[in-house]
C-alpha positions in Angstrom: 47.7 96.1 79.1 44.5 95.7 81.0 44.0 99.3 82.1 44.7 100.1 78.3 41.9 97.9 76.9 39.5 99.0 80.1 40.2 102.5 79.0 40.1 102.3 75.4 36.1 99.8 76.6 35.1 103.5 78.0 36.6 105.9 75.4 35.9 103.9 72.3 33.5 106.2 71.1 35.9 109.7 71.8 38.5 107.6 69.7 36.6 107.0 66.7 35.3 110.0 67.0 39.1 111.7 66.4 39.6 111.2 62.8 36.4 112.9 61.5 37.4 115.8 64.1 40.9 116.6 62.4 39.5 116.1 58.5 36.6 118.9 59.8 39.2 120.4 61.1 41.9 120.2 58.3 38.9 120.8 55.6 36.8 123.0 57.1 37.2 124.7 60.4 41.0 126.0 59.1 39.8 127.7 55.5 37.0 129.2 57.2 39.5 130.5 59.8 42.2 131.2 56.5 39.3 133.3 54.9 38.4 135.2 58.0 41.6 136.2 58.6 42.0 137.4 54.8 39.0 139.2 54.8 40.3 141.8 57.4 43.3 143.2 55.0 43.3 144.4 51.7 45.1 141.4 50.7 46.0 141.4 46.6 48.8 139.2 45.3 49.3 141.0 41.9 50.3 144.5 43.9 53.8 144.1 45.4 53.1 146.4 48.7 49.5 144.3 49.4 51.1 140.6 49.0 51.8 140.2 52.5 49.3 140.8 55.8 50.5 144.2 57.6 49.0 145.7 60.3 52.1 148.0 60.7 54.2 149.7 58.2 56.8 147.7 56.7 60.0 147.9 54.5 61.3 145.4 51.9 64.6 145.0 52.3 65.2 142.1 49.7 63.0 144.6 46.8 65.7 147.6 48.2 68.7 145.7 47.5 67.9 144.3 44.4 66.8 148.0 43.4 70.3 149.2 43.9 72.1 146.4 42.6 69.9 146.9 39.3 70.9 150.7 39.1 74.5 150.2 39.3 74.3 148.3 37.0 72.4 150.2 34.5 74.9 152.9 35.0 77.8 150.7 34.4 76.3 150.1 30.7 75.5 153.9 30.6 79.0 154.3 31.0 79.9 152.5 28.1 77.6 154.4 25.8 77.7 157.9 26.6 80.5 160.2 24.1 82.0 162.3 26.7 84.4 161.7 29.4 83.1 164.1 32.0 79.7 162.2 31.3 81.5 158.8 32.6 83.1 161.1 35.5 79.9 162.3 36.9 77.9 158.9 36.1 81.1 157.8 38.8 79.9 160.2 40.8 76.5 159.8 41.2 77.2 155.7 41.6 79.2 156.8 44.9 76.4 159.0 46.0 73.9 156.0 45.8 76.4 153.8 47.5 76.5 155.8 50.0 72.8 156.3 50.3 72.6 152.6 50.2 74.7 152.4 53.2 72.9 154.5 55.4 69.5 152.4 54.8 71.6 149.4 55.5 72.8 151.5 58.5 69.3 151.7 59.2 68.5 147.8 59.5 71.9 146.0 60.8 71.9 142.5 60.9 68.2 142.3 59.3 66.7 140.6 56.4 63.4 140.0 54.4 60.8 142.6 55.2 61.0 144.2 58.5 58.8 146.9 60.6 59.5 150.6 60.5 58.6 153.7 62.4 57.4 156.6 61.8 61.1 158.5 62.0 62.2 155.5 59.8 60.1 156.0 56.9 60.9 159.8 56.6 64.4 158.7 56.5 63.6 156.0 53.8 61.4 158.5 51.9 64.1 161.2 51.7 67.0 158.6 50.7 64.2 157.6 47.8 64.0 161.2 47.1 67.9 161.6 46.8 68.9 159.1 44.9 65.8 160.3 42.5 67.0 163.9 42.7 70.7 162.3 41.6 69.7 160.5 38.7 67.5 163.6 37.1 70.7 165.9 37.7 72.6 162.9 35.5 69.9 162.7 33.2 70.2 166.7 32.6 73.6 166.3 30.9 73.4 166.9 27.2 75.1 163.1 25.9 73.3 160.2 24.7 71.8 158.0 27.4 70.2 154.9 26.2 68.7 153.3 29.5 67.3 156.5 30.9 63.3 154.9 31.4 64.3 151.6 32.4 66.8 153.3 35.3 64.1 155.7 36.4 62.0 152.9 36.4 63.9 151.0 38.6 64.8 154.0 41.0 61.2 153.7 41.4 61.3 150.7 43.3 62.6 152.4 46.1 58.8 153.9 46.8 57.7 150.5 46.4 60.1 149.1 48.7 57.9 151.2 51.7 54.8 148.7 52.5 52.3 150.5 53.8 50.1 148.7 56.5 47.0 146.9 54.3 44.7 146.4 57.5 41.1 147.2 57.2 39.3 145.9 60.1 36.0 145.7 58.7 36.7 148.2 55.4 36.6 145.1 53.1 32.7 144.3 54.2 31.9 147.8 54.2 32.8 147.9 50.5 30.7 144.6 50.1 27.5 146.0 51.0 28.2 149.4 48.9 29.0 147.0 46.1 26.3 147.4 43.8 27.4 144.0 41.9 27.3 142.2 44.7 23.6 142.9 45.0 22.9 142.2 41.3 24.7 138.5 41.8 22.6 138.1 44.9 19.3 139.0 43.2 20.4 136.5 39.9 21.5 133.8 42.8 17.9 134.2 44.9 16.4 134.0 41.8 17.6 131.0 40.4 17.6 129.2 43.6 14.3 129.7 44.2 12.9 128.9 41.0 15.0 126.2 40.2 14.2 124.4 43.8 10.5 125.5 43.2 10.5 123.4 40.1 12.7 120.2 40.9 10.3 120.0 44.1 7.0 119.4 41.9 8.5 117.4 39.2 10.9 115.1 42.2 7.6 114.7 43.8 6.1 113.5 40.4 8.9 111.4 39.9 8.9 110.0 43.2 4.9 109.4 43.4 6.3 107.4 40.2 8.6 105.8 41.0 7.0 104.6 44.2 4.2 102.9 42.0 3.9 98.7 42.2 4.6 98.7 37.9 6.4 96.3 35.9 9.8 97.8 35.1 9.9 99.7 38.4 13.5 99.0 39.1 14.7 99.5 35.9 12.8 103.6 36.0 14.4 104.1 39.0 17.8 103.3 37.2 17.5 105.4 34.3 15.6 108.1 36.0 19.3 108.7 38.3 21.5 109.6 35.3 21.0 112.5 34.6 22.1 113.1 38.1 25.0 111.1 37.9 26.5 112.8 35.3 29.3 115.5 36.8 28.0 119.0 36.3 30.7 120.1 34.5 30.1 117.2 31.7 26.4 118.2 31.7 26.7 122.0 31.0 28.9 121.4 28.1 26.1 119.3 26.8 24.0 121.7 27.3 26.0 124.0 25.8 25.9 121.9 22.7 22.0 122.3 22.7 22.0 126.1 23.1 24.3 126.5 20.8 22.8 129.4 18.5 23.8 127.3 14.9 23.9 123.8 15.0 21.9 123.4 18.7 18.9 121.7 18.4 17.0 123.0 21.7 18.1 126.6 20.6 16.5 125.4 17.2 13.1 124.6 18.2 12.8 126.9 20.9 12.9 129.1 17.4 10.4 127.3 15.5 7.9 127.8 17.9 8.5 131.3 18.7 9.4 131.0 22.3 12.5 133.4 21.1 13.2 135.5 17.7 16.5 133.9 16.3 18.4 130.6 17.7 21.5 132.7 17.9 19.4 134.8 20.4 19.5 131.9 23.7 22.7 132.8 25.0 23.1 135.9 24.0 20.1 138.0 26.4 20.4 137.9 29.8 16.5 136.4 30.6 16.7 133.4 28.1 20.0 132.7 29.0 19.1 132.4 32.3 16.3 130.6 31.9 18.6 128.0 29.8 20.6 127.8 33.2 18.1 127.0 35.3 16.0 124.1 33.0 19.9 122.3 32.4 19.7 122.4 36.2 16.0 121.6 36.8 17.2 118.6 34.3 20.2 117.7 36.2 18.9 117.7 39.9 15.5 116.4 39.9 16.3 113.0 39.6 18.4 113.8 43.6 15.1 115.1 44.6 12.8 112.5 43.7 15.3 109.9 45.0 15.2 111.6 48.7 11.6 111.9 48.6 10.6 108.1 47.4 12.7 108.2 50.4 10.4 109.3 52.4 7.6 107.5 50.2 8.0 104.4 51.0 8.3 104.2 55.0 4.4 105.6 55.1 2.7 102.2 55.8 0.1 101.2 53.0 -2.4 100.4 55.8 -3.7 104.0 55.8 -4.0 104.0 52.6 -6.0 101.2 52.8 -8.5 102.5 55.6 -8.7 105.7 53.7 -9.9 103.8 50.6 -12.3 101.9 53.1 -13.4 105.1 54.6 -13.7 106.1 51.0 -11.3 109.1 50.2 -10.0 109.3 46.7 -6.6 109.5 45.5 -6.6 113.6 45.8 -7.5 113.3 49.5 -5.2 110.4 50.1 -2.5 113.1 48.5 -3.3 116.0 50.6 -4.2 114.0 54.1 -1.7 111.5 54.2 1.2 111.7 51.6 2.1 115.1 51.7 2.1 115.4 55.9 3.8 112.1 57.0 6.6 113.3 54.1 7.1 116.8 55.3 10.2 115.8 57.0 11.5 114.4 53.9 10.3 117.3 52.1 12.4 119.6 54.3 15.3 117.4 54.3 15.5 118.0 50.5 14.9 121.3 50.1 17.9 122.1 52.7 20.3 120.3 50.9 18.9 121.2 47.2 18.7 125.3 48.7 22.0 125.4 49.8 23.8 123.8 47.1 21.9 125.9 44.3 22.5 128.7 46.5 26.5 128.1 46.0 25.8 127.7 42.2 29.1 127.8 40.0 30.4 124.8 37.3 27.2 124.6 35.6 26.5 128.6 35.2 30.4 129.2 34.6 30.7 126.6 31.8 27.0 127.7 30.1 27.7 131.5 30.4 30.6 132.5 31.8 28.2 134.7 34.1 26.9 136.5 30.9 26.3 138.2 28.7 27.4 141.5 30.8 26.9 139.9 34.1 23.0 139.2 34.1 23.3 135.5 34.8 26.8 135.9 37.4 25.8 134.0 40.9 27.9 135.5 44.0 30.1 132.3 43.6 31.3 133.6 40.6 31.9 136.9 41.3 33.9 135.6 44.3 36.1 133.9 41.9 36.5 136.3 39.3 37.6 138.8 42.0 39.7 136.2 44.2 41.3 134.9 41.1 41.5 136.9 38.4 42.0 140.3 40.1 43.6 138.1 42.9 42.1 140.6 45.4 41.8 137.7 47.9 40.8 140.2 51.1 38.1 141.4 49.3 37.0 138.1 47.9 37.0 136.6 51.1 34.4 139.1 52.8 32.4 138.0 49.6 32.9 134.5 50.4 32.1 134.8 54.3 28.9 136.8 53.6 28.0 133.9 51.4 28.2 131.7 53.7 26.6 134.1 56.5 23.7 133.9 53.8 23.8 130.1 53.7 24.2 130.0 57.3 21.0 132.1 57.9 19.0 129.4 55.2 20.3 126.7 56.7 19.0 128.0 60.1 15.6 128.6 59.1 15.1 125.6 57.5 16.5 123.3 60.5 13.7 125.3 62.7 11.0 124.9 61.2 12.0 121.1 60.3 11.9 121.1 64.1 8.8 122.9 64.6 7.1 120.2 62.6 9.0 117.1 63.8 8.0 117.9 67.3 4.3 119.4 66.1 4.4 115.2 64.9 
């Protein structure tokens, strides 16, 4: 018990330690590895052939049984509703043939189940038994009766094609087509631009706030209260508010932004790609300031009254108290906030998806939400994910720049 509690006195720290590893592992280190290996195949779950990861060739046999079972069975009901007997006999006849054929594939795989590998003397085998039983049912279908399930059996024979997987490795074909994408530079323009401006802004009116809130005034506590809700509220709540004040016929931003001209008809906000924009990034300037102003009062209040004191002594007024001693002992609080505010305006999405959508015709779409639209509803995941690690290649590269100069000034301090 005593070397236990001796070793756990030295460890200590490595043991606490071991919970936060596995939740960065389970949360964060595994989807980034789950993404990167995605993003190396042409990985789409609405295409049958593309659902799986293949660097080989492959052959579903589970798709190539139900295939034949589905045949046989169309022809039994053909048999029932075609007028002439030697129609039935040679329907007979052609179920036999594809028995047969479905024997020698099963010939080909003893034993094996699921989806399996193939060569490349395997999948001319597989093609030609494809081709026969194709060739069989067109000689069927040349018989002058009535056939009533002709398309849905030649549609099912078609399976057999299907049934062949080709290999869906790309290496690095799916970040290739990335950086031909020409979309993909439109949403990275539209995200740049937003980030910057919107970060530009909430940085001059969080300061304001700040300086504000950092004032000796009656009532301080309770500003500082109500100046945080805006930022409390979740994002997605706050965009459908917003949405309620763009709206075109009963909102009333969208309403006086008419009466004084700023834009021709109220019904016009959402509807062009610069105003509705624009409307994105003042619900966000609205939103996040507040987060700003609260890290930078921060930084506000541990720089010690006494120089402003001596300054006043030595008698510098409240513009040179601003520039000489506010703004450079908050510089690291300044950079602190602009990291976080860059990055997470960088990886916009619930406020610009509930506003817009990404319209109208794309013009307000961030990167985020292309990633989506493609991962989700085109479900080309492969693709999406070489969106999604060049995204955060992008945040990556921000997030460097801005911890090196943090550290240029820290140690320039």
């Amino acid at each position: 018990m005593r070397k236990i509690t001796a070793w756990l006195d030295h460890h200590l720290g490595y043991v606490l330690v071991i919970p936060a590893l596995i939740f960065i592992i389970l949360f964060s280190l595994w989807p980034v590895a789950q993404s990167t290996k995605y993003s190396f195949f042409d990985f789409q779950l609405n295409d049958q052939q593309k659902s799986g990861l293949y660097f080989s060739e492959q052959y579903n046999l589970k798709l190539m049984h139900e295939t034949f079972d589905y045949i046989d069975y169309y022809l039994e009901i053909e048999k029932d509703t075609v007028s002439l007997g030697s129609t039935k006999e040679k329907i007979s006849d052609t179920q036999q043939m594809i028995l047969e054929t479905y024997e020698e594939i099963q010939a080909m795989f003893p034993g094996k189940e699921g989806i399996v590998p193939i060569n490349g003397e395997e999948h001319e085998l597989l093609v030609k038994a494809s081709d026969k039983v194709i060739a069989s049912l067109n000689g069927l279908y040349q018989t002058d009766d009535t056939f009533d399930l002709r398309e849905d059996i030649m549609l099912v024979a078609s399976e057999l094609d299907t049934s062949i997987i080709p290999a869906n490795y790309t290496g690095l074909g799916n970040f290739q087509t990335v950086l031909k994408d020409p979309r993909i530079w439109q949403t990275i323009m539209v995200t740049l631009f937003f980030t910057l401006v919107s970060v530009g802004m909430e940085f001059v009116f969080g300061l304001i706030l700040a300086l504000i809130m950092n004032k000796a005034m009656v009532g301080r506590g309770w500003i500082r209260t109500f100046s945080l809700i805006p930022w409390a509220i979740p994002t997605a709540v706050a965009a459908l508010m917003w949405a309620y004040l763009y709206n075109g016929s009963s909102g009333i931003v969208a309403l006086i932004l008419e009466r004084v001209g700023i834009i021709g008809q109220s019904t016009d906000l959402m509807l062009t790609s610069t105003s509705a924009l624009w409307s994105i990034i003042f619900a966000d300037v609205w939103k996040t300031t507040p987060y700003f102003g609260l890290l930078l009062l921060a930084g506000l209040q541990v720089i010690p009254d006494s120089l402003y004191e001596s300054a006043m002594l030595d008698g510098a007024g409240k513009w040179r108290q601003f520039m000489h001693i506010t703004l450079p002992l908050l510089k690291p609080s300044i950079l602190v906030a602009l990291l976080f505010r860059t990055l997470d305006a960088f990886r916009i999405f619930d406020l610009i998806w509930v506003l817009t959508g990404g319209g109208p015709g794309g013009t307000t779409e961030s990167i985020s939400i292309y990633a989506y639209k493609v991962m989700f509803a085109q479900t080309r995941f492969g693709y999406g994910a070489a969106i999604i690690l060049i995204m955060a290649l992008c945040v990556g590269v921000i997030s460097y720049l801005y911890i090196k100069f943090l550290d240029i000034q820290l140690i320039s301090d």
